[in-house]
N, C-alpha and C positions, 0 to 999 in steps of 0.2 A: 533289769536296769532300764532307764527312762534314756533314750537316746535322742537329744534336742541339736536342731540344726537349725542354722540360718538360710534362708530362701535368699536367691542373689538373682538368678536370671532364666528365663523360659528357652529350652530348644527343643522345637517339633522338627519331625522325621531327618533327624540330621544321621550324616555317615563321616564320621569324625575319625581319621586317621584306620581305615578302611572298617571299623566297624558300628554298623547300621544299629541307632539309636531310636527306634517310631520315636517316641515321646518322654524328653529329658528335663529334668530341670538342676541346675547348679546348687549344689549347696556348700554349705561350711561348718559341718559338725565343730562344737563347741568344748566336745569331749572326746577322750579313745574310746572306741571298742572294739570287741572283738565277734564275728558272727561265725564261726565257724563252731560246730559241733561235732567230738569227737567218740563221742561213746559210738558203741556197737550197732547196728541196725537190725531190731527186733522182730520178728513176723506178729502180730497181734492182731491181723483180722485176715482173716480166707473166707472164700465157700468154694468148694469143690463140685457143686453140684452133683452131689448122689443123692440116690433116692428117685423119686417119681414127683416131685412138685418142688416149687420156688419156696426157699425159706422167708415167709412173710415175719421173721422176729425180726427181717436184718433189710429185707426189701418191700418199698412199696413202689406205685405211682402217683406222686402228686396230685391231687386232684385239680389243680388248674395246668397239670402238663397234658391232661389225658385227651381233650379234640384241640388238634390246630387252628392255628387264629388264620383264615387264608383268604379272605376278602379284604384287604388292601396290600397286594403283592408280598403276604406272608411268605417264608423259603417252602413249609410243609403243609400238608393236604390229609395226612392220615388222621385216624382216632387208634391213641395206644387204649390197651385193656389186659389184662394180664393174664388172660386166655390165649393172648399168643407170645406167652414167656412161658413156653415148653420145658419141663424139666426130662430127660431120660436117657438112657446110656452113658452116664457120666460128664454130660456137657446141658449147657443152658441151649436154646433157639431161640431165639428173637425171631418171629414170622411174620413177616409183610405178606397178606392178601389182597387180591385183588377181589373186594367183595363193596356192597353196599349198604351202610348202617345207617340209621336215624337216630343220633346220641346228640347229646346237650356238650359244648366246647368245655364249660364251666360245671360241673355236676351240682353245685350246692344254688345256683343262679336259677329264676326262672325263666321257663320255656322263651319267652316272646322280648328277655331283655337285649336288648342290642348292644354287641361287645364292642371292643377297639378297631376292631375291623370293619364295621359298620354292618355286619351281620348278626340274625337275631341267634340266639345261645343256643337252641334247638334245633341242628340242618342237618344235611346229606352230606356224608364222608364216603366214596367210592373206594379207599383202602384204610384198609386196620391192621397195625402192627402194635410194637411195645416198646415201651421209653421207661427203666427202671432205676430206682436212686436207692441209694442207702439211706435208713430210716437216721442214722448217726451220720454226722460231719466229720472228716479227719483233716491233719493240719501237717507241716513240714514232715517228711519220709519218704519212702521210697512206694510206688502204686506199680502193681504189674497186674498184667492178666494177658491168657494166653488163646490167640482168637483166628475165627477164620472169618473173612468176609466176603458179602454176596455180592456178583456182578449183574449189574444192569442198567441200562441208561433210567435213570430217576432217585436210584438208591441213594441214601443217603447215610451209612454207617458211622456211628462213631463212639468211643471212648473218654470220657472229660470229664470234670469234677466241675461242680458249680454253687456258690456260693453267694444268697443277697442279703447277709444283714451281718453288718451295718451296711454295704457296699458291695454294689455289685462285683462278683470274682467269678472270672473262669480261664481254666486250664485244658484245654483239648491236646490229650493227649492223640486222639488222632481223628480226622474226620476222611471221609471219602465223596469226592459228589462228581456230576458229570463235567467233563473239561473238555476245552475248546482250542483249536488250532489257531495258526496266527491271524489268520481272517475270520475267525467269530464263529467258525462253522465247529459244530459237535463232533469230535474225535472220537467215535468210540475204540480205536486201538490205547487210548489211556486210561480207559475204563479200570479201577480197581489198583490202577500203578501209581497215583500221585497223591502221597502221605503229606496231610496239610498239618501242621503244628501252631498253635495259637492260642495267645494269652488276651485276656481281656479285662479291662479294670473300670472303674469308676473312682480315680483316684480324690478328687474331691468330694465326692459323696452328693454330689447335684443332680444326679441323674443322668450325664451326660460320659458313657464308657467309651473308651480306643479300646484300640486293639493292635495287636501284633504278630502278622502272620507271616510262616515258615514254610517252604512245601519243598518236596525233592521229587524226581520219578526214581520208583524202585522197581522189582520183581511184581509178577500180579498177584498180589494179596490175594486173593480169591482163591488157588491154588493151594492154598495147607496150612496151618496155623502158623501164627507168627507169636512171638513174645511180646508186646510192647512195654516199654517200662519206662518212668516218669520217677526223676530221682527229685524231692523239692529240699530245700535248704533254705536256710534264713539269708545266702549270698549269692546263691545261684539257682536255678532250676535245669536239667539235663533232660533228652529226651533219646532213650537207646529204641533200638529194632535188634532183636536178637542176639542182645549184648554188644551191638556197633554204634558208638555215640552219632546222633544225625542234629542234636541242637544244643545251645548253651545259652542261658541269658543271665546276667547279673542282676543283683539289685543295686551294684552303685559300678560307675570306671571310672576311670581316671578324666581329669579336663581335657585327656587329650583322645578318651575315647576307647580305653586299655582297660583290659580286665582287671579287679581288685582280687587281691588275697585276702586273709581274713581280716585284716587288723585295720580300721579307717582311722586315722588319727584327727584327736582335734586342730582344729585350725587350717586344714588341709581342704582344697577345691579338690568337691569330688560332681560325677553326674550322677544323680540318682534316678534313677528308670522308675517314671512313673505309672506303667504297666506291670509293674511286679506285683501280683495278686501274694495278700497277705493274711487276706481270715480263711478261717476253717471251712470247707466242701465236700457236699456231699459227692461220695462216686456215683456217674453214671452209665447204662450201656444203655444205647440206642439204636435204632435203624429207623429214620424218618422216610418219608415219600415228598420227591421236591415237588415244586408246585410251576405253573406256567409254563413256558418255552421249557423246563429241565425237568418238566412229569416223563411216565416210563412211555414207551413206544409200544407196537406191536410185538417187538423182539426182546421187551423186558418179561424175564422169566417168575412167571408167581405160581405157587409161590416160592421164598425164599427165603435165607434166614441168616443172620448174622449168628452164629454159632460160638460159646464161650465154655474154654476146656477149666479153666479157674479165673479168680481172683485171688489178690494177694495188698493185703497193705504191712510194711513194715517200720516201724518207731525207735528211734533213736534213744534208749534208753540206759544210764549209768549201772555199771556192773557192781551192783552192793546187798544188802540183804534188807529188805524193807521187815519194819516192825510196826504195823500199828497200834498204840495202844488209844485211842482217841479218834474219833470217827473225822472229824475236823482236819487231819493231817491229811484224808485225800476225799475231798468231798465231791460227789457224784456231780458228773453235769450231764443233765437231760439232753443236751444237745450235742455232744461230742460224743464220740466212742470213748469209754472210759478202759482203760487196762493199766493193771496193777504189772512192773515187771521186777524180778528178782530171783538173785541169789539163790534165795530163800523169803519167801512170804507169809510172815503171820500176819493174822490178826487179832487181837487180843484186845476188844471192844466192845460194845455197843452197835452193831453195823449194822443198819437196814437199806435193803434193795426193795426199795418202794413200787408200786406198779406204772411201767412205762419207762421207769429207768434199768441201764444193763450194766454190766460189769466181767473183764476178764480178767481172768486171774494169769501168769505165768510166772512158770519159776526151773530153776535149773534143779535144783536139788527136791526143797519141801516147802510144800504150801499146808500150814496149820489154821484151820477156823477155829478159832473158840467158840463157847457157848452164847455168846452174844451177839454172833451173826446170825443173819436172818433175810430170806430170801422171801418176798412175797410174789404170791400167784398174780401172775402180767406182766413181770418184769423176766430180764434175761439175763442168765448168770452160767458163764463157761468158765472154766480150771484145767490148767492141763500144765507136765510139765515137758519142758523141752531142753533136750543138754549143751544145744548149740548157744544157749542165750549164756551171754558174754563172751564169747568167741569172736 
């Protein structure tokens, strides 16, 4: 359903009835709706990291994420490569070294083009680490993964989903970087303890993003794995640590700056948060190396590794029995992770899994292919059943 609102009035960084709005604008829906979703929440993507290497059907590195941009006060200084996304003993490592490379910022760019930063494409990186995305984008659900991270003055760990098209979106589920006392000087006793939480949008589509940050001190992260998990909804976004909620953000409150439940009625002033990231993003894990005054010192330890025990994304999906008889009833999208969930899941089609495209299948009871599905070589196609789905 098309949800049409009237625009009435602009409010930046307001804290209305004690809570903190970065960037609001008034509206006046014209119709009810309802955002809240009630079905079950499905697990439909993991890696576990077994085995001895990164599963490259489900992870890459962007080719323009792989050298940093760091000649006009860029935050990071590293070159990612996926030589140091270590896969072994049942966990991922991200490795930050302290080494020397001569790689291109841009790989498909040539050697002598001068990028944004006013540096030519082809320089000197003094550290190599790894910055990994999912090859699929996923959209409202629950995202966890379960991590330890490194301490040192420079490091720069983090967890987030990112998203640019149409519009810039990003969800940082959590970042870590170096923090400073109330006189400006570098702490390192909060080295690895202050979990930043922030959202970041472009909500006009001009190129011009806010953002919205959160931060607490906690325990030293660095010290044992943690859970973090990022619940998103179409009315709220949550962010736990080890099952203890630490944020909450809406997509609409009241005029007077009050959380919504689900139901927005027409004709009613509501604020609608215009940092509420809304398209689909890829998962990421990173460990960057900051740059200037906040690079590592004599007493940053290399190397070192952001270390991940799993990934987990879970999808909110109705308890029923899918039947396809018609391939058009769920047609594949190249760009999102596709999963099938049910009941029971047939197919009873014409279905092809073209190359580059994937597909999962879940089902509680039975998943039946007919003879008219078809799986081709390049593409990725997983089936499994799970008894929890509808529960």
């Amino acid at each position: 359903m098309k949800h049409i609102s009237l625009f009435i009035m602009m409010i930046y960084s307001s804290i209305i009835n004690g809570q903190t709005i970065c960037e609001g604008q008034q509206v006046v829906p014209v119709e009810t709706f309802n955002l809240c979703n009630t079905d079950p929440l499905v697990l439909v993507f993991e890696d576990n990291f077994d085995g001895n290497n990164l599963d490259l059907s489900i992870w890459e590195i962007r080719d323009w994420a792989e050298g940093a941009l760091y000649g006009s006060g860029g935050a990071a200084q590293e070159f990612n490569t996926l030589d140091n996304a270590i896969v072994s003993n049942g966990t991922l490592k991200i490795v930050a070294k302290d080494e020397t490379v001569q790689r291109k910022a841009v790989s498909w760019l040539p050697d002598n083009e001068i990028l944004s930063d006013g540096l030519p494409n082809l320089r000197t990186y003094y550290y190599t680490s790894s910055n990994i995305w999912t090859k699929s984008k996923f959209h409202y659900g629950k995202y966890e993964a379960r991590i330890k991270i490194p301490k040192g003055k420079g490091f720069w760990p983090a967890f987030w989903m990112f998203g640019d098209d149409p519009n810039y979106n990003e969800i940082d589920v959590f970042e870590f970087w170096n923090e400073y006392d109330a006189w400006g000087n570098f702490d390192p006793s909060k080295l690895s303890k202050i979990h930043h939480m922030t959202m970041h949008s472009d909500f006009d589509g001009d190129g011009n993003k806010s953002m919205c940050p959160t931060k607490y001190s906690g325990v030293d992260f660095s010290q044992d794995f943690h859970v973090f998990t990022l619940i998103w909804e179409k009315n709220k976004i949550e962010w736990y640590v080890d099952g203890i909620l630490k944020r909450t953000d809406y997509r609409y409150y009241t005029i007077l700056g009050q959380a919504t439940g689900c139901i927005i009625n027409e004709w009613g002033e509501y604020i609608l948060n215009k940092i509420y990231t809304n398209d689909p993003m890829a998962i990421i894990l990173s460990l960057a190396i900051q740059s200037g005054s906040n690079s590592p010192n004599s007493l940053t330890p290399f190397p070192s590794q952001l270390e991940v025990d799993w990934v987990r994304y879970y999808r909110r999906c109705p308890c029923q029995d899918i039947n396809l008889t018609d391939a058009s009833q769920f047609p594949l999208d190249n760009q999102l992770y596709n999963a099938i969930v049910g009941e029971n899941v047939i197919i009873n089609c014409n279905y092809n899994i073209s190359p580059g495209q994937q597909l999962e299948i879940v089902a509680k009871n039975n998943i039946i292919l007919g003879p008219g599905f078809n799986v081709e070589f390049g593409s990725v196609f997983r089936a499994r059943n799970d008894a929890t789905v509808c529960e």
